[in-house]
N, C-alpha and C positions, 0 to 999 in steps of 0.2 A: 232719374234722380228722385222723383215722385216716390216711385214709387218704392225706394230704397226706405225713404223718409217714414210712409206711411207703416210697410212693414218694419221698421224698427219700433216704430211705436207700439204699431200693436201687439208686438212681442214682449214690449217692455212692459207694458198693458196687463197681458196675462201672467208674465212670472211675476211682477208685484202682485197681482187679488192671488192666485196660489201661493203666492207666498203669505199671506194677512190670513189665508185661510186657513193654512200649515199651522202659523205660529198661533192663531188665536183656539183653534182646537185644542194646540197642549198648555194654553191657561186653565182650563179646569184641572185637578185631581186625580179625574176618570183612569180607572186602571183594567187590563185584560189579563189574569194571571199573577199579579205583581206588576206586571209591566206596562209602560203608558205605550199605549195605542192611538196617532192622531187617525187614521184611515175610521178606527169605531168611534172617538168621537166626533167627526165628520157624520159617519152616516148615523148614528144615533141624533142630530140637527135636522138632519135630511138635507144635507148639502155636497152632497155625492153629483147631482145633477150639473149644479153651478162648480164643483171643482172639477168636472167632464167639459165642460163649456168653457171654461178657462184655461183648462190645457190647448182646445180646440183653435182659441183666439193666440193663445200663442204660437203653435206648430201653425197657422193659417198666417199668423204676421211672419215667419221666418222666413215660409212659403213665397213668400210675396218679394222679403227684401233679396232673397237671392235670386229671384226672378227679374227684378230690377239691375241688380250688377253684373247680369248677361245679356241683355236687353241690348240691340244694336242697336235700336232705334236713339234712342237717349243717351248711348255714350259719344255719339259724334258730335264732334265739336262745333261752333258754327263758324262760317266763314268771315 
């Protein structure tokens, strides 16, 4: 159950900062073509690194909670 916990969190963890990072890149203007680009205003901040590391914490918290809800150890009940 831990660890179902922990992984949910840190999945929740990662998709809100990508998501803050998502929405706050297309508050500027910035345009590619006519078209707004959040990926160019991303890496024009240089926050290409931390939205790599944020996908990372999230695919690693999924990782974790569904590791936890097959986990035999921790689904048995106690006596």
């Amino acid at each position: 159950m831990k660890k179902v916990v922990l992984g949910s969190m840190m999945f929740l963890a990662g998709v809100l900062s990508l998501s803050i990072v998502l929405a706050g890149s297309m508050s500027n203007e910035w345009t590619v073509n006519g078209q707004f680009s959040s990926f160019w205003n991303i890496s024009q901040y240089r926050l290409m690194p931390a939205f790599y590391c944020f996908i990372a914490i999230a695919v690693i918290g999924l990782v974790i909670a569904v590791w936890g809800l097959f986990d035999k150890k921790d689904n048995q009940l106690p006596s």
